[in-house]
N, C-alpha and C positions, 0 to 999 in steps of 0.2 A: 462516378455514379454508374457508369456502365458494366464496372468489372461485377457491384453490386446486383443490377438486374440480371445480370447475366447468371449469377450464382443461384439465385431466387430460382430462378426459372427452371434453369437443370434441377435444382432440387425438387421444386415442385411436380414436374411431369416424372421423374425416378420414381418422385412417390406416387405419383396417381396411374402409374403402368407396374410396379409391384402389386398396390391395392386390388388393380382391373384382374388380375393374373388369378383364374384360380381354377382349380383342373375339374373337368367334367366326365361323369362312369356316364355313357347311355344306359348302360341297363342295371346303376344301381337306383336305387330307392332312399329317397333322405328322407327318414319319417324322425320327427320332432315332437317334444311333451312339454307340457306346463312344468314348475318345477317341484308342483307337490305329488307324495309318492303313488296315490291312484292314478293319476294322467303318465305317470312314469311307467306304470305297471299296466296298464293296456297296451301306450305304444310297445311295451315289451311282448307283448302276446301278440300285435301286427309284425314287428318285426321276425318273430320266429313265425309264424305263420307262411308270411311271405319268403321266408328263405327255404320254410319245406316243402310247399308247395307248386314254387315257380323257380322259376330258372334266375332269380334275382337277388343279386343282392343287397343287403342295407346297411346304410348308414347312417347311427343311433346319434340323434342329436338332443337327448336329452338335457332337460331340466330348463329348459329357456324361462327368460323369466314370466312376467303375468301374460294375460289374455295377448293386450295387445302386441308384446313383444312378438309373442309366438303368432297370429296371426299376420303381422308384417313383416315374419319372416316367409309365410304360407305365398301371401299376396305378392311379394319380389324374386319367389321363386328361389328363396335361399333353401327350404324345405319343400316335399311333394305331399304329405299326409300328416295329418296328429290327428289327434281324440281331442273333441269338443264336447259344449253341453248347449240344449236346445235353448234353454233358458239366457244362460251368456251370448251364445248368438242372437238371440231377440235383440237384448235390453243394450249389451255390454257393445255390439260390433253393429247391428241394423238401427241400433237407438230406439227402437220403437218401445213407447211406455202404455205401450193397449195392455191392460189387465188382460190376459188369456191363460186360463187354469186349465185346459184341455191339454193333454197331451199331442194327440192326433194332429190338432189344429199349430201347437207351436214350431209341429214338426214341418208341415206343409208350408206354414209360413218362412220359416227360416233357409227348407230347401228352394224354395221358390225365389228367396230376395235373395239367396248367395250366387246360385244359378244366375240370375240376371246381372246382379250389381258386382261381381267378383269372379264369374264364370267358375266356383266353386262347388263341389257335389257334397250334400250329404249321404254316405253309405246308411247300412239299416242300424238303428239303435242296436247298444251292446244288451239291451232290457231292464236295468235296473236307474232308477230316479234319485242321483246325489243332487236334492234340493240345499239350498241355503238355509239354515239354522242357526236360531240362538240359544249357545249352551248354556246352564248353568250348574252351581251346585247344589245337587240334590238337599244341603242342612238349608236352604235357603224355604224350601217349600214353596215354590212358585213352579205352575203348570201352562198357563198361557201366556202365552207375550202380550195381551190386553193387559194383563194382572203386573205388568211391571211399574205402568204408569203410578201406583200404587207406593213405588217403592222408590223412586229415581235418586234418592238424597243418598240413601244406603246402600250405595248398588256402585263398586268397582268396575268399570266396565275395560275394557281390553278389545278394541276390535282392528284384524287386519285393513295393513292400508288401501289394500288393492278395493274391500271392502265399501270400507267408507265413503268412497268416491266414486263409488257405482251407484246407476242411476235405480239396482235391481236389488241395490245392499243400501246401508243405513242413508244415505239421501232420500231414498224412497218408501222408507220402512219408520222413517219419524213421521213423512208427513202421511204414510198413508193410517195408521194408527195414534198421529197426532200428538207425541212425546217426543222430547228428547233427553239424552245423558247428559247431567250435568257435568257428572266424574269421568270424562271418558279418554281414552288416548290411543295412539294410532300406536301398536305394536307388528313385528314381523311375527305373522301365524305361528309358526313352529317354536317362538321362545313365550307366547299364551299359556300355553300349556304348565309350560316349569312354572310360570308365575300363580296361575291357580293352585299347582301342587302345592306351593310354600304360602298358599293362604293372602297373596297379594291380588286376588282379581276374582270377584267372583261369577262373570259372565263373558263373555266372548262369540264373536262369529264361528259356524262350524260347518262343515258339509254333512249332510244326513248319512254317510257312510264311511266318516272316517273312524278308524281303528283305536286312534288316542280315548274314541267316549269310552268302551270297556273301558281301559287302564284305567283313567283317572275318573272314572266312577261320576259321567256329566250326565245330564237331564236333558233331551230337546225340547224347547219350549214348542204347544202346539201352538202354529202359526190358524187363530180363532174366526180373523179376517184376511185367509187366504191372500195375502198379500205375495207372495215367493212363488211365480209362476216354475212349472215343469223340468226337471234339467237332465234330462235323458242323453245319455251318452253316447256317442257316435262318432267315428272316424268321419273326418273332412278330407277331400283333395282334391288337388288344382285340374281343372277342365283339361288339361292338354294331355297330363298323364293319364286322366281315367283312358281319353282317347288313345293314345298310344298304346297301354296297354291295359288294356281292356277283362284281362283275366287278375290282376290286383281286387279289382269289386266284386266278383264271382268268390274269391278266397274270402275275404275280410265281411263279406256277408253273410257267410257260414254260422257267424259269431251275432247275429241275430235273435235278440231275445235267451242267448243261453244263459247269461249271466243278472241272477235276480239281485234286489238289493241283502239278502242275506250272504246271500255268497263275497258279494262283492266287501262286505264289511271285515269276513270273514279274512279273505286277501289283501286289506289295507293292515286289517291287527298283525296278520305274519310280518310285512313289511316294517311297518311301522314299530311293531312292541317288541316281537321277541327277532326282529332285524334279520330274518333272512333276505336273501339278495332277491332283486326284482325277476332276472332269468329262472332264478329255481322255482319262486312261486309261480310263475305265468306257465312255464314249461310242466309242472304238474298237473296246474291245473287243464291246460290241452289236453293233456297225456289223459287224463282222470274222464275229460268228456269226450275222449277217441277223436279230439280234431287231429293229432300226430301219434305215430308210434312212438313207441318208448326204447326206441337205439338211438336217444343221444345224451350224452350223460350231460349236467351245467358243466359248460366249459370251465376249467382251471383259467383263473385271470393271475395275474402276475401281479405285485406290489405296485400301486400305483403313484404312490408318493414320489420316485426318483422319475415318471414316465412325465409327470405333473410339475417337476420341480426343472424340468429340462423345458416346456411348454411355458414355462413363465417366464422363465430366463430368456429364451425366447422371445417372447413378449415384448419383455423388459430393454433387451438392447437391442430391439429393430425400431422400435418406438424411439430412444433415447437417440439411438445414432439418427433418424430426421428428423429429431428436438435439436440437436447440433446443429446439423447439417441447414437446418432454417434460423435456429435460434443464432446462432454465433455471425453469420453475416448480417443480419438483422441489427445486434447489437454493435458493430459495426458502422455498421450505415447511420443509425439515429447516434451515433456518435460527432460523426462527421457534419449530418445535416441535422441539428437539435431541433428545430420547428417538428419535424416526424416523432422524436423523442414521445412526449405527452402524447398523441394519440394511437402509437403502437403499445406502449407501454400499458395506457388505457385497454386496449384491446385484448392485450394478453392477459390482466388480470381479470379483466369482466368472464373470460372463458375459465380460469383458472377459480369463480365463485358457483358456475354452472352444475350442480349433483352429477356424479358422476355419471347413474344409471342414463340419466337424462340425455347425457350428452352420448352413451352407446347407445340409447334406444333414437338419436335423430341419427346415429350411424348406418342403419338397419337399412331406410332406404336404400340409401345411396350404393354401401358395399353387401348388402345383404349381411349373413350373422356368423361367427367363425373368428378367426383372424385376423381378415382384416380393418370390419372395425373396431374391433379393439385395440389394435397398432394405431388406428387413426384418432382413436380418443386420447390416449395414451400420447400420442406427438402433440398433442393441443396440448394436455395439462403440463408437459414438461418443457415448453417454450418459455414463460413468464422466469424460471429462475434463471433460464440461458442466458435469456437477452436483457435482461435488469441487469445481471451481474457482470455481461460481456460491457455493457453501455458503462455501469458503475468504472470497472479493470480500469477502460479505456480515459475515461475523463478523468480518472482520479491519480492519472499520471504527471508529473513535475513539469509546468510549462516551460521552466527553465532549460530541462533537457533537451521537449521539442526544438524550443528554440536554437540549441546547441547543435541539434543533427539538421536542422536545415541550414545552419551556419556551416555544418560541413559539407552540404553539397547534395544531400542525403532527399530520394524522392520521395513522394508519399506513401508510396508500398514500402520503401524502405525504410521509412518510420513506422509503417504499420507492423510488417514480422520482425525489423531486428529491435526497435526499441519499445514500441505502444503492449504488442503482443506478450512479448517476455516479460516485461514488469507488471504484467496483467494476471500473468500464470495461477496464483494463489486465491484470487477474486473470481477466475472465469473459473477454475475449478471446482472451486464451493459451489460455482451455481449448477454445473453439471454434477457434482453431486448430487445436493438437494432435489433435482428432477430426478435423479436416478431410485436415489429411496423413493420420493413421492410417486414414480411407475410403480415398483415394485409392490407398493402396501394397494395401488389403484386399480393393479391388473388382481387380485383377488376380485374385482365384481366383473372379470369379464367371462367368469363361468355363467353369468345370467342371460349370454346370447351366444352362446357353446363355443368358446374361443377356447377353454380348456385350462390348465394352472392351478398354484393348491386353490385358487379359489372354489373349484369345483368339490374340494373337499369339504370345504367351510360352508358352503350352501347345502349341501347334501344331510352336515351332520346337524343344522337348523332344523331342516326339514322332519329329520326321524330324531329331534331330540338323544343325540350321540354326541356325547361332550368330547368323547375319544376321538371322532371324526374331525368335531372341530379343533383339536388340537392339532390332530396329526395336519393338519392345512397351517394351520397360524403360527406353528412354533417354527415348521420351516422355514415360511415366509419369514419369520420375525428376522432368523438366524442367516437369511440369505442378505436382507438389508444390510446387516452389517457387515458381512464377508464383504459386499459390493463394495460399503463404503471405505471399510479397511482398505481393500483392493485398489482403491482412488484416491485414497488419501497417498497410499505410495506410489502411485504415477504421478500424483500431484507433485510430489518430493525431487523424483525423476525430472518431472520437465523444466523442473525451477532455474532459472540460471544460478550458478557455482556464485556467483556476484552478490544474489541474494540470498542465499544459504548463509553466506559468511556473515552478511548485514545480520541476518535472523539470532545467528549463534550470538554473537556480539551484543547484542539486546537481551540476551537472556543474562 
């Protein structure tokens, strides 16, 4: 029992002093964005901002996932700055459900309860109001959102999920105009879009300046009974930073009122339709309103698939190797003491039903957003096929034999590596297997709290509707799963004793 605690323990503090480990720039700047491409395309214009006119550098942690991701990565100090909206702050982060349609007043309130309740600053709005919207299709001939209750039987509905479960999105917006969708379903925003194209949806949630309404040719419904208070856009940042450096607010308020809602629609349609990159749009648009000169060309990026596919792999077997490293003495142990069996076994699976997002956005706290917990989601989900399959190896060995090695004399360790272990070979391998593909296809969602991998491809090509994007992420991923498992299957082969190879061919 002792060799067992003992192993636990080293493993567990290895991993919780890897986890702790993560390197500090004093004077760079981690500014973070939502993952949709307007919150992408501001932080991008802070970012260059701040590298041209301070002495600082940054680093871009885009695309994190909804509100709350990103502001609990603000609040732990995983991130110093992103672009907010006055409205999401009321409703989504202070909770407060007071009807206030003022501008002015959302703004005072929101700086007022982040200051106090988060020691958090809001800078000066960017100027332009990306309110919340319901789009539809113009064949439909409906102009108010009163005028739907009219219609609810025949009416496709499609709304994001961040959406529906806001108290400032459809919770709020049935009862404050007293309808609801019969027909309705929680969709990921950026695949809305393709489904109205092909005639499957004919209404969805929108932001009053995103770029897709051109394209696909959508209607804003007028909101009749002002329900969707103000969402004026504005950099957020952590108290300690403004203090420290103090000339970041002086730059980033420059950007004050410059940017109207026509502009700004203008800047999501590049983005978004005809897919120019975030740096080029932001960096002209500076250049165009003399915030920067124009000696810097967009930097040339390198192909990012092989930089991405090294980042997952990654991932993949730091996670896997302390799914071992826990999982295999674990299965061990509840071999030995079966009373533990059922409630470990319970445990592992109850985590292993947990959504994945779920289980990195409880990571956030703890390790802040990045690496490592992603590593630490990723070691949870790939325990349960360790330690079932270690427990399975180990019990499902010939009582006859034990019997036979303690008749030679043989101790318990030396049943455990020269007989339990070895005839186990092909059962514990399957299960490190099966965790190892199951990392692999799981670490794609951990580009939603900037740990990086093709999942950052597959989110991005969501986002701006690019099937090409989401390929080049998925086919990778797809094709690395298998290499993996190729790759395991013949170390399986390798570790097998010569004893059992022969039993195997002989059966066939």
């Amino acid at each position: 029992m002792k060799i067992y605690k003992k192993t636990l323990m080293i493993s567990l503090i290895t991993l919780l002093t890897i986890f702790s480990i993560s390197p500090a720039f004093a004077d760079t700047i981690k500014i973070g964005s939502k993952k949709f491409p307007e919150s992408q395309l501001l932080a991008e214009m802070m970012s260059i901002l701040i590298e041209e006119k301070t002495e600082h550098k940054v680093d871009r942690k885009f695309g994190l996932g909804g509100t709350l991701i990103c502001f609990e990565a603000l609040r732990t100090n995983s991130i110093d700055l992103y672009p907010e909206y006055t409205g999401t702050g009321l409703t989504a982060i202070l909770k407060d459900n007071i009807q206030i349609n003022d501008a002015d007043k959302v703004y005072q309130k929101v700086s007022q309860g982040f200051k106090e309740k988060y020691n958090i600053s809001w800078l000066k709005p960017f100027g332009f109001n990306n309110t919340y919207a319901l789009a539809i299709s113009k064949k439909l001939n409906i102009k108010n959102i009163s005028e739907l209750s009219s219609h609810l039987s025949e009416l496709r509905v499609a709304l994001s999920h961040e959406f529906i479960n806001r108290s400032d999105g459809y919770e709020g917006l049935s009862k404050h105009y007293g309808f609801s969708f019969p027909n309705m379903k929680g969709m990921e925003h950026g695949l809305v879009y393709k489904a109205i194209e092909s005639g499957q949806v004919d209404l969805t949630d929108a932001y009053s300046t995103d770029g897709n309404l051109i394209k696909y040719n959508l209607l804003l419904l007028k909101d009749d009974k002002k329900f969707f208070p103000p969402y004026y856009a504005a950099p957020i940042i952590r108290g300690e930073i403004l203090k420290k450096y103090p000339e970041i607010e002086k730059v980033l308020n420059t950007l004050n009122n410059q940017i109207n809602d026509q502009e700004i629609i203008k800047l999501n349609y590049q983005v978004e339709v005809k897919s120019e990159s975030y740096e080029k749009v932001a960096r002209q648009f500076l250049v165009e309103k003399k915030f920067i000169a124009d000696n810097k060309a967009e930097s040339k990026k390198e192909n990012p698939i092989i930089k991405l596919t090294l980042q997952h792999i990654f991932l993949t077997i730091v996670a896997t190797f302390f799914s071992i490293l826990v999982g295999l003495p674990l299965g061990l142990l509840i071999s030995r003491y079966k009373k533990l069996a059922s409630p470990i076994l319970s445990i592992a699976g109850v985590i292993q039903t947990i959504p994945s997002l779920a289980i990195l956005g409880f990571m956030i706290p703890v390790f802040g957003i990045g690496t490592a917990p992603a590593i630490a989601a990723l070691f949870l989900y790939g325990l349960l096929p360790i330690i079932r399959n270690t427990y399975t190896g180990i019990t499902s060995v010939d009582p006859a034999l034990k019997e036979a090695g303690k008749g030679m004399g043989m101790t318990q360790m030396q049943l455990m590596f020269k007989l339990e272990l070895p005839l186990s070979t092909r059962i514990i391998m399957a299960g490190i297997r099966t965790a190892t593909v199951i990392n692999i296809g799981t670490a794609t969602l951990a580009a939603f709290i900037g740990a990086g991998g093709l999942g950052e491809l597959i989110v991005t090509g969501l986002t701006l509707n690019d099937n090409n994007l989401i390929l080049s992420g998925a086919i990778p991923s797809a094709i690395l799963a298998l290499v993996v498992d190729f790759l395991l299957a013949r170390l399986e082969n390798i570790l097998e004793p010569n004893g059992l190879k022969l039993k195997h061919k002989s059966n066939r």
